[in-house]
C-alpha positions in Angstrom: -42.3 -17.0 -3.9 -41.6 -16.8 -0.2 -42.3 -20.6 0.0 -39.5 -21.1 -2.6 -36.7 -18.5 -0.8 -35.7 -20.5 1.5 -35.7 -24.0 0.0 -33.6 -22.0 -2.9 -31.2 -20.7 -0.3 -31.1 -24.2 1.7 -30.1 -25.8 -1.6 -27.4 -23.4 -2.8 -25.7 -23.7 0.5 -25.8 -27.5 0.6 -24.7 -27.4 -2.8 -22.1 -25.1 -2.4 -20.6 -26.5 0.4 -20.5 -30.4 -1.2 -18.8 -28.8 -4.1 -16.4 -27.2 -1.8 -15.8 -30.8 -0.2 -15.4 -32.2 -3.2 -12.8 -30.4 -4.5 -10.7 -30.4 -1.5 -11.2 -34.0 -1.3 -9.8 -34.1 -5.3 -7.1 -31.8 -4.3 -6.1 -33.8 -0.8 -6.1 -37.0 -2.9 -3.8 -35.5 -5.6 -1.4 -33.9 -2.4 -1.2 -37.6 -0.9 -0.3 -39.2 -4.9 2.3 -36.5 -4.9 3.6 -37.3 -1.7 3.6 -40.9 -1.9 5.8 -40.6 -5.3 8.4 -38.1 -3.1 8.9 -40.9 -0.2 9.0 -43.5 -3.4 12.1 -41.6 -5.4 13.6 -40.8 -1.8 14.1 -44.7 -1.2 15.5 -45.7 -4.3 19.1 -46.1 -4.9 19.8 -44.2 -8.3 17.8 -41.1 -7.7 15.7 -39.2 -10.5 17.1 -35.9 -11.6 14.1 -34.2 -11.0 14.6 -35.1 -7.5 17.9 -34.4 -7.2 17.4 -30.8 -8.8 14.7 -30.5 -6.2 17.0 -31.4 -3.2 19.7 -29.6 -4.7 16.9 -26.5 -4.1 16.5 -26.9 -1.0 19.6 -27.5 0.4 20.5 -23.8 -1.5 17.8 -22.4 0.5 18.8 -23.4 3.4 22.3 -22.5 3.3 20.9 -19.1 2.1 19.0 -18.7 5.3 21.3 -19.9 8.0 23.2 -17.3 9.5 26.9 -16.3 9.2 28.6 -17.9 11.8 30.9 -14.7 14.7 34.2 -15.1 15.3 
């Protein structure tokens, strides 16, 4: 049993961490699709109205957090 301990534990890290990479290799890929689309919609001349419900947003937001202006 002690022969197997640390082969065990050598394999569950390596496994664990290359399912670790993995996913954030899936989720970096899906970030990049996402913001390739964005730059995509932002270059085109009729906008989509998800986009423009998106900028719409942020523009809100940011108008929220600016501050009043002193006279």
């Amino acid at each position: 049993m002690i022969e197997f301990g640390p082969a065990a534990l050598l394999g569950l890290c390596i496994g664990f961490l290359w399912g670790i990479g993995c996913s954030l290799a899936i989720l970096y890929s899906i970030y990049l699709g996402g913001y390739r689309k964005a730059v995509e919609d932002s270059l085109l001349a009729a906008k989509p109205k998800r986009f423009t419900l998106a900028l719409d947003k942020i523009r809100a937001r940011r108008r929220a957090e600016m501050p009043e202006p002193h006279e």
